[in-house]
VOPAGU-2260 file (C-alpha; in pm, 1 decimal, decimal comma):
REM VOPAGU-2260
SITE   aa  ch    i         X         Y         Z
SITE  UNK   A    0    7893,3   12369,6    7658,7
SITE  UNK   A    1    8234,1   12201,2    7578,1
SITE  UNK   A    2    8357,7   12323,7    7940,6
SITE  UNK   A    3    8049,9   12124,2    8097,2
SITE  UNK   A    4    8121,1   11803,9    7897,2
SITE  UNK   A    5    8540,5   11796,6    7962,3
SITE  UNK   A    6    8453,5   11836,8    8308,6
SITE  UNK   A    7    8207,6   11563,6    8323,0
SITE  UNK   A    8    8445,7   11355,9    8129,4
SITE  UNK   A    9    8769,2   11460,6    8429,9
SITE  UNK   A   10    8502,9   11347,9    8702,2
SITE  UNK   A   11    8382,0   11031,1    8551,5
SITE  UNK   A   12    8730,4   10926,2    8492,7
SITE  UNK   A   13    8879,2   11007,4    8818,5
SITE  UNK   A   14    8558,0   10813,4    8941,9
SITE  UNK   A   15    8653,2   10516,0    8724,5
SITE  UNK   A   16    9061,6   10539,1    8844,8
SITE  UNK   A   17    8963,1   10511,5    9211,1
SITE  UNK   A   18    8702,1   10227,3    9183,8
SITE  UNK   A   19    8994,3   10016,7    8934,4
SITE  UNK   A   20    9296,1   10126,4    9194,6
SITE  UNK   A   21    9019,8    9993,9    9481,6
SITE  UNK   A   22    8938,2    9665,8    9307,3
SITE  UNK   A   23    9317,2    9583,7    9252,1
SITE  UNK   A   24    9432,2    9639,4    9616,6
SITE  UNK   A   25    9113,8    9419,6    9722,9
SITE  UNK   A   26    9177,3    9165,1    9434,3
SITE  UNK   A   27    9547,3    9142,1    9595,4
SITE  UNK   A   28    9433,0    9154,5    9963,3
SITE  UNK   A   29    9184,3    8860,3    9901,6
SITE  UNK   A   30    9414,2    8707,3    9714,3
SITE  UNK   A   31    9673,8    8685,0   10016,1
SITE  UNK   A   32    9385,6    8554,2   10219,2
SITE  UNK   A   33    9337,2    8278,3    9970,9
SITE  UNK   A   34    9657,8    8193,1    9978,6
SITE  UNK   A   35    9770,9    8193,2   10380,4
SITE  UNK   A   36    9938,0    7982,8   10554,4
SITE  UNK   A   37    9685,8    7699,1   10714,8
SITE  UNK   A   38    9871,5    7720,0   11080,3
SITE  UNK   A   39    9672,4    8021,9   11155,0
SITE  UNK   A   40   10069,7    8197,2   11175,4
SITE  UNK   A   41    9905,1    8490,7   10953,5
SITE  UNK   A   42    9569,9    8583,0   11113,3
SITE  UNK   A   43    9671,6    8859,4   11243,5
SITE  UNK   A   44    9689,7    9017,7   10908,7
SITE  UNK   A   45    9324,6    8908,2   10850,4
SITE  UNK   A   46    9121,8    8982,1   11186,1
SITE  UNK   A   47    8870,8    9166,2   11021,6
SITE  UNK   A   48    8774,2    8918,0   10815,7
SITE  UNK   A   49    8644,1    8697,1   11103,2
């Protein structure tokens, strides 16, 4: 019974690491969209936003 529970502790926290390192790259991606240039110089980055 201890095996089952470590295991579904090693899943739900590898679950949780991916969703935080996710939110922080799209927390720093919208972040540089926020904070572009207003020239339209880096859209390129950004096309599928549009």
């Amino acid at each position: 019974m201890e095996i089952a529970m470590i295991l579904i502790y090693v899943i739900l926290f590898s679950i949780s690491l991916f969703l935080s390192f996710a939110s922080v790259k799209y927390f720093i991606t919208m972040w540089k969209f926020k904070n572009r240039k207003k020239d339209g110089s880096e859209d390129d980055n950004f096309k599928r936003f549009d």
